[in-house]
N, CA, C and O atoms as a DFTB+ gen file, in Angstrom:
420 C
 N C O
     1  1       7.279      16.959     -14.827
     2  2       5.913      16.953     -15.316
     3  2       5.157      15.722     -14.812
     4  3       4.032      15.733     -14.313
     5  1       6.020      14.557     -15.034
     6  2       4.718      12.922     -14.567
     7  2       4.546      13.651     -12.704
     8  3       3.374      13.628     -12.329
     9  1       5.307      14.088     -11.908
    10  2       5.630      14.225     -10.640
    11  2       4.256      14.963     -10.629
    12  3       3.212      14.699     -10.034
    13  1       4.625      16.067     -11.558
    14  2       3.049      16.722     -10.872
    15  2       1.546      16.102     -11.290
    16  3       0.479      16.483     -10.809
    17  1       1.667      15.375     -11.992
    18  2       0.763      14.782     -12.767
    19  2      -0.045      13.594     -11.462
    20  3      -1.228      13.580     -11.120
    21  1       1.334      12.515     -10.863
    22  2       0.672      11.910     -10.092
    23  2       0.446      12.488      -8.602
    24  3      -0.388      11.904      -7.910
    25  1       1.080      13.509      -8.105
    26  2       0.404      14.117      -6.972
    27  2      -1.104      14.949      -7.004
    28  3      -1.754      15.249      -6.003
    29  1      -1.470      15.230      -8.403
    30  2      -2.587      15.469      -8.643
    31  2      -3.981      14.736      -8.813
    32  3      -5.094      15.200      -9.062
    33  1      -3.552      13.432      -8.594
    34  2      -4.084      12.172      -9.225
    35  2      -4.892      11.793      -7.951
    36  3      -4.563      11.850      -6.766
    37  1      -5.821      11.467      -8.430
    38  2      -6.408      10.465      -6.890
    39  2      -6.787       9.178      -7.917
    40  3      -7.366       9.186      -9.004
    41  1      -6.107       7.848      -6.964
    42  2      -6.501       6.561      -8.193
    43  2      -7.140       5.988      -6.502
    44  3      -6.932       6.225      -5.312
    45  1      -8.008       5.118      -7.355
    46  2      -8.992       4.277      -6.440
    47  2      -9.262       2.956      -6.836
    48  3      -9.324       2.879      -8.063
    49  1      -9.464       1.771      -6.195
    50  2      -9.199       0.569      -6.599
    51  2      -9.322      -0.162      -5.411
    52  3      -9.642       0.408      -4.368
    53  1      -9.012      -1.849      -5.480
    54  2      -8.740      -2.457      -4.254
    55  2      -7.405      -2.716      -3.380
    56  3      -6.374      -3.175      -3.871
    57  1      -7.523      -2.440      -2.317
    58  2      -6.451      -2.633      -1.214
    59  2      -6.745      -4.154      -1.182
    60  3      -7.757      -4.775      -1.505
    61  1      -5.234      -4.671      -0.564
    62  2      -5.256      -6.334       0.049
    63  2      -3.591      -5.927       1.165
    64  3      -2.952      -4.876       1.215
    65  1      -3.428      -6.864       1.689
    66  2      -2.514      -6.721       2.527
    67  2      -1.679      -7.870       2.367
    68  3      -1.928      -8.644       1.443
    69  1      -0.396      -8.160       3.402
    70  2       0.673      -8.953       3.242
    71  2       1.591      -8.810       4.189
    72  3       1.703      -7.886       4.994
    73  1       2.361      -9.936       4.037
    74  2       3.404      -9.695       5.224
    75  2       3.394     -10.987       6.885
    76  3       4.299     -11.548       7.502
    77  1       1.851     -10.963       7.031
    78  2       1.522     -11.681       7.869
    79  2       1.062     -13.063       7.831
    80  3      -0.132     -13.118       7.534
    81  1       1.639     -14.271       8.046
    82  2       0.933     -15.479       7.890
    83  2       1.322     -16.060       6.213
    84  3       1.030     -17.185       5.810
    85  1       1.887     -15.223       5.571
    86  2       2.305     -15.894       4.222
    87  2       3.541     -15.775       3.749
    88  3       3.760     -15.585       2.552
    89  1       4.885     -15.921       5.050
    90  2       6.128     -15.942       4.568
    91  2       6.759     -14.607       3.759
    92  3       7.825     -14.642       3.143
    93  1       5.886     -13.414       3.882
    94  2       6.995     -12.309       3.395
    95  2       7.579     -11.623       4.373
    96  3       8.703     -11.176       4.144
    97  1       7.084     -11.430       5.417
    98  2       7.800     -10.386       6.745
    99  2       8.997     -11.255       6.557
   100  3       9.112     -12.429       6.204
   101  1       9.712     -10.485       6.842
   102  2      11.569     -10.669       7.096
   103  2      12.167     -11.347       5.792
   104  3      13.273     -11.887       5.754
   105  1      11.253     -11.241       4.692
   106  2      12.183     -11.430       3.072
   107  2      12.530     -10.162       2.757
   108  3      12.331      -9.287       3.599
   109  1      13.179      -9.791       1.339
   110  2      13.646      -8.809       1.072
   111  2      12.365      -8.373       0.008
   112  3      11.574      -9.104      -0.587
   113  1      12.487      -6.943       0.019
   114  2      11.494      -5.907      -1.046
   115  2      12.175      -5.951      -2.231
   116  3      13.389      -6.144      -2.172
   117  1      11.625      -5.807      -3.337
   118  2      11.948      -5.105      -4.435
   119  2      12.744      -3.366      -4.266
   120  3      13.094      -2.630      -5.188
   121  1      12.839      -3.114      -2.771
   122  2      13.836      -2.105      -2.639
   123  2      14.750      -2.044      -2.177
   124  3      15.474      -1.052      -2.089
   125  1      15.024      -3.700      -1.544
   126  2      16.282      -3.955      -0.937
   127  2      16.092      -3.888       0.942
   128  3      16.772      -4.187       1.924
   129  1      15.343      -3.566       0.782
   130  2      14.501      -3.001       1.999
   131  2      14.163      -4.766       2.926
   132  3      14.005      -5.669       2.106
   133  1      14.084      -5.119       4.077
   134  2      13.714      -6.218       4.760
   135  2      11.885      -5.888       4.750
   136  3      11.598      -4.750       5.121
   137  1      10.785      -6.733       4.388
   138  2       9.545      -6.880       4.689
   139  2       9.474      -6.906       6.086
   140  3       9.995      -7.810       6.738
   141  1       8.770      -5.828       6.667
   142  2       8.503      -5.567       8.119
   143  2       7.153      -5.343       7.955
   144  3       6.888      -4.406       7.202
   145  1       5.797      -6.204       8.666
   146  2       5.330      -6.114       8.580
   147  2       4.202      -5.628       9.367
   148  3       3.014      -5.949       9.397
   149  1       5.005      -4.632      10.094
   150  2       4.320      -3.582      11.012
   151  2       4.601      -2.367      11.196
   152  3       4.307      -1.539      12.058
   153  1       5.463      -2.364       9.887
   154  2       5.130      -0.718       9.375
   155  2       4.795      -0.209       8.314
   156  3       4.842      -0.867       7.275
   157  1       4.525       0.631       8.329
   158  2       3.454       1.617       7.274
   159  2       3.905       1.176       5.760
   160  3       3.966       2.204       5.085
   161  1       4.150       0.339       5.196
   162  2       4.407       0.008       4.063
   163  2       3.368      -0.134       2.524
   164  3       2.140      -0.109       2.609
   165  1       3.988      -0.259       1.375
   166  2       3.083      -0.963       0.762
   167  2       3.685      -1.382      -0.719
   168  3       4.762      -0.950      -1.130
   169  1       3.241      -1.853      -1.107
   170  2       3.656      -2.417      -2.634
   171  2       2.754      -1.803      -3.860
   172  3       1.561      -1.659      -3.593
   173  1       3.177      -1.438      -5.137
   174  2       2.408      -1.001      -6.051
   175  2       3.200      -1.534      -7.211
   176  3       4.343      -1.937      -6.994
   177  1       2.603      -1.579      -8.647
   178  2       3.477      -1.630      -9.442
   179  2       4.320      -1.215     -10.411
   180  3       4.792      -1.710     -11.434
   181  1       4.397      -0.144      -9.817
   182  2       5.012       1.555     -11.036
   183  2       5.761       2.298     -10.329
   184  3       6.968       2.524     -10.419
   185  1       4.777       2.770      -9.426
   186  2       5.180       4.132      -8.710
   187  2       6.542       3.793      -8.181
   188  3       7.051       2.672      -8.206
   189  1       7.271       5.300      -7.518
   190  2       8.963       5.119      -7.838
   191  2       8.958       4.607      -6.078
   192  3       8.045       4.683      -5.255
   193  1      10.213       4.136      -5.952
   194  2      10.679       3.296      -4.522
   195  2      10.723       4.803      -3.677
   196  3      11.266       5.839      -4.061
   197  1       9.751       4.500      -2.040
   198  2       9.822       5.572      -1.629
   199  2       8.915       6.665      -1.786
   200  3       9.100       7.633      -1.048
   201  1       8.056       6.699      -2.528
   202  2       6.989       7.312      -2.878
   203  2       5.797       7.419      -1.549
   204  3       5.595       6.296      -1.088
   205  1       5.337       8.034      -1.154
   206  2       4.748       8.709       0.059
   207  2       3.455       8.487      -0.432
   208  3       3.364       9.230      -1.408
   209  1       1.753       7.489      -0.205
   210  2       0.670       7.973      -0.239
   211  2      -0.017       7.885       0.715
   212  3       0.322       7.557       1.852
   213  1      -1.310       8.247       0.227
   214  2      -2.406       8.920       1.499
   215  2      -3.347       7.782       1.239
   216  3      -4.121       8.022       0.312
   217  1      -3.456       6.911       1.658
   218  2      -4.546       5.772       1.242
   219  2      -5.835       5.599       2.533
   220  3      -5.737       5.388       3.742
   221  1      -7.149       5.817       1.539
   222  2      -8.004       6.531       2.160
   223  2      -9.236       5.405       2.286
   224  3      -9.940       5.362       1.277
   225  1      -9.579       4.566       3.266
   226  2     -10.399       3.577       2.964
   227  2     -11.567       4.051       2.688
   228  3     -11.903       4.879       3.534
   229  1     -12.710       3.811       1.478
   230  2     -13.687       4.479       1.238
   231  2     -14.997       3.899       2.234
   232  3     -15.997       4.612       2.316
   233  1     -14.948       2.547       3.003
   234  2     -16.405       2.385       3.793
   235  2     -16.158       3.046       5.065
   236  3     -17.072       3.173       5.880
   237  1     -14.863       3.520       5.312
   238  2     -14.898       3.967       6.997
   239  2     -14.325       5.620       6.839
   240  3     -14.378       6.442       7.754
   241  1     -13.785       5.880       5.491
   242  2     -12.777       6.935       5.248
   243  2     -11.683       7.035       6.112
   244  3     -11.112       8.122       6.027
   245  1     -11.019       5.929       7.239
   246  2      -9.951       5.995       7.705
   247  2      -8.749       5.906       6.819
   248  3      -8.621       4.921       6.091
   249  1      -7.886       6.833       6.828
   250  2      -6.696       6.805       6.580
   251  2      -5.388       6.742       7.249
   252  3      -5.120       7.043       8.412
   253  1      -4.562       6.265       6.249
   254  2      -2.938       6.093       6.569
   255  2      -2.139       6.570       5.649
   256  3      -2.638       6.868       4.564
   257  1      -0.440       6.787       5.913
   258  2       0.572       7.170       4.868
   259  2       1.265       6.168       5.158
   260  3       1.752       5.724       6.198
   261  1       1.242       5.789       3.819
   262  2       2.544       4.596       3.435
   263  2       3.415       5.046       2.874
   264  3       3.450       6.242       2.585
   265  1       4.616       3.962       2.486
   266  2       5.968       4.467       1.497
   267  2       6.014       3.446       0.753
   268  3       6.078       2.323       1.253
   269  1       5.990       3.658      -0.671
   270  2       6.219       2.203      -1.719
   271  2       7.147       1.736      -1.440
   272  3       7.995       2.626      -1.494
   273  1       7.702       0.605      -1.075
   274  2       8.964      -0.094      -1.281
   275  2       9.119      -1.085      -1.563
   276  3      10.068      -1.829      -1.314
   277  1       7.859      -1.320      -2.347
   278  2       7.740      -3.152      -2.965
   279  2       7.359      -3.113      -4.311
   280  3       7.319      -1.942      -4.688
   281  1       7.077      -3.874      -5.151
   282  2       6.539      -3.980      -6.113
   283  2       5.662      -5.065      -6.021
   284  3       6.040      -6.039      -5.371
   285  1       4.459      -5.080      -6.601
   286  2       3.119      -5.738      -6.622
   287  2       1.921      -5.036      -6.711
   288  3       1.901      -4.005      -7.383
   289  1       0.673      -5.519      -6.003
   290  2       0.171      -6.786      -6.145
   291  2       0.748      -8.020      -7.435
   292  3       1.380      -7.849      -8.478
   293  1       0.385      -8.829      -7.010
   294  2       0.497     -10.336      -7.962
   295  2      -1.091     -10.937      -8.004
   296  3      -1.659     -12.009      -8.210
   297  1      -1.419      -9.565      -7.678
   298  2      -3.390     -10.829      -7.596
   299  2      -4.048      -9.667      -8.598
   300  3      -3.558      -9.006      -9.514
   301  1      -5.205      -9.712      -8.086
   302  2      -6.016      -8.604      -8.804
   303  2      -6.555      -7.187      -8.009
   304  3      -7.452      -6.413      -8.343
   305  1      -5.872      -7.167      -7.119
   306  2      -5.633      -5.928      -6.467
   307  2      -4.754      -4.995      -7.206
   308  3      -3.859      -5.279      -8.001
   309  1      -5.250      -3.586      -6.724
   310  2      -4.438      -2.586      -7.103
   311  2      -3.321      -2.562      -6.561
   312  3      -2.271      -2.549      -7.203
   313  1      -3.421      -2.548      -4.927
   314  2      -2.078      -1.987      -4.044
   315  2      -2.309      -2.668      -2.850
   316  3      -3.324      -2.696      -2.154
   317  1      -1.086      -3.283      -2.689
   318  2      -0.818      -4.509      -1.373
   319  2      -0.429      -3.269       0.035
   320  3       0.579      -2.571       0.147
   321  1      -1.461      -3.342       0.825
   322  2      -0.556      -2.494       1.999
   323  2       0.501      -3.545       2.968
   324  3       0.241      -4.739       2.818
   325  1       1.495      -3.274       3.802
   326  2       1.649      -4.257       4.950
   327  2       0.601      -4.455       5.813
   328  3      -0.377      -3.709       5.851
   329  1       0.777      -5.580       6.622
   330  2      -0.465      -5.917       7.445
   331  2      -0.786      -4.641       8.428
   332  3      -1.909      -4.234       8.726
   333  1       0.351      -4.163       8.816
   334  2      -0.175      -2.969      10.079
   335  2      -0.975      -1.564       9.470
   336  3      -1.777      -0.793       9.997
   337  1      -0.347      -1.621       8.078
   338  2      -0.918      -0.255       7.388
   339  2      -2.627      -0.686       7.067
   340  3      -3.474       0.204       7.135
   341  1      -2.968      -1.913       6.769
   342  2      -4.335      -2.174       6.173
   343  2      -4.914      -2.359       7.711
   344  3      -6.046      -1.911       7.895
   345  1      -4.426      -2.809       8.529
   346  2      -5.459      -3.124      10.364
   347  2      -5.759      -1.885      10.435
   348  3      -6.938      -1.714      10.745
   349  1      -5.006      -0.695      10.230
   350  2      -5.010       0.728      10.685
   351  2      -6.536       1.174       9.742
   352  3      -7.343       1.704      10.507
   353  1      -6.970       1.085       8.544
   354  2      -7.888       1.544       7.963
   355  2      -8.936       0.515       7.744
   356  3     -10.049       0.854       7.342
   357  1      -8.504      -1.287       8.098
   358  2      -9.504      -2.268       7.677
   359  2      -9.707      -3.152       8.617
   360  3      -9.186      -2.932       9.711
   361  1     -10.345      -4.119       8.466
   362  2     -10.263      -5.152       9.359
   363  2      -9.146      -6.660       8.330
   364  3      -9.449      -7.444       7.431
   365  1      -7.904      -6.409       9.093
   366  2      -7.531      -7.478       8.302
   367  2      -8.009      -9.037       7.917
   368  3      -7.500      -9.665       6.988
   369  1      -9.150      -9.598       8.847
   370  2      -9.729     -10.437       8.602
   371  2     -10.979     -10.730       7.002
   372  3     -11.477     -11.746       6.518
   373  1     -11.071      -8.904       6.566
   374  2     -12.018      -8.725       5.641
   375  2     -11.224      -9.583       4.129
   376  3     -11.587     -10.412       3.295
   377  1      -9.948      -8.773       4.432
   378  2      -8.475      -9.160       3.467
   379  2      -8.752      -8.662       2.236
   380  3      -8.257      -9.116       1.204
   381  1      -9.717      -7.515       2.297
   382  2      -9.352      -6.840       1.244
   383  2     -10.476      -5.291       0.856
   384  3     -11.682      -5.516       0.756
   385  1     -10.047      -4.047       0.697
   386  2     -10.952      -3.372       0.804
   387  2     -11.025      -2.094      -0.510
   388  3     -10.334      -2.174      -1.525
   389  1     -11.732      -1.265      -0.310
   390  2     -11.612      -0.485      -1.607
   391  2     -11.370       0.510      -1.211
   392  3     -12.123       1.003      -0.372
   393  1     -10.267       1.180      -1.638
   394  2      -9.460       2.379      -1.389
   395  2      -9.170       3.535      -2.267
   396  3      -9.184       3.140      -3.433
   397  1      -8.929       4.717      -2.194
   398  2      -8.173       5.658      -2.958
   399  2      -6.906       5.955      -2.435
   400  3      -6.481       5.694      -1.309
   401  1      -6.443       6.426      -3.199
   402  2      -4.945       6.871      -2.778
   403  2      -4.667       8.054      -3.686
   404  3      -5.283       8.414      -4.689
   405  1      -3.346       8.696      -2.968
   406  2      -3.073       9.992      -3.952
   407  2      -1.604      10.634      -3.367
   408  3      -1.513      11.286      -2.327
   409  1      -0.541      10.315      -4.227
   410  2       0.387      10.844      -4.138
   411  2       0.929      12.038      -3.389
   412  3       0.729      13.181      -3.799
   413  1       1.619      11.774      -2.282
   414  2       1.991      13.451      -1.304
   415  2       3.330      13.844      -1.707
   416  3       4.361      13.171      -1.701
   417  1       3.083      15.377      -2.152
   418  2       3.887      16.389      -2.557
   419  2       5.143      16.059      -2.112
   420  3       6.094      16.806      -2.338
């Protein structure tokens, strides 16, 4: 039941990124997983390890699919992408943008 609940869901909020320039690439995830920070990654703070979304930048509507394998943000962001997943939909220099996302089946 929650399964179908959050693939039905579209949540929207702010993106920020990580990985690059602040000592996490090549630490370990909250999934055991090595921080690589040039792939499609991202951090949230619930959703299950491995979890697949569609994160949809709302000023350009470019999108990407990530896989949770972190836990966070630690700021006031919703959802930390890795640096390569947020360049792909933002300008990482902006360092931070407003996004939706929504759970894939």
């Amino acid at each position: 039941m929650l399964e179908t609940i959050l693939v039905a869901t579209l949540n929207c909020g702010i993106a920020t990124h990580y990985g690059k320039g602040d000592g996490f690439h090549g630490r370990l995830t909250a999934s055991g997983e090595v921080m690589n920070a040039k792939r499609w990654t991202a951090a949230h703070p619930w959703l299950p390890m491995g979890t697949r979304l569609r994160v949809t930048n709302q000023d350009n509507l470019r999108q990407v699919v990530v896989r949770v394998n972190d836990r966070g943000p630690y700021s006031s962001a919703d959802l930390d992408l890795s640096h390569a997943a947020f360049s792909h939909i933002a300008s990482a220099a902006k360092g931070s943008a407003v996004v939706c996302w929504r759970v894939l089946g």
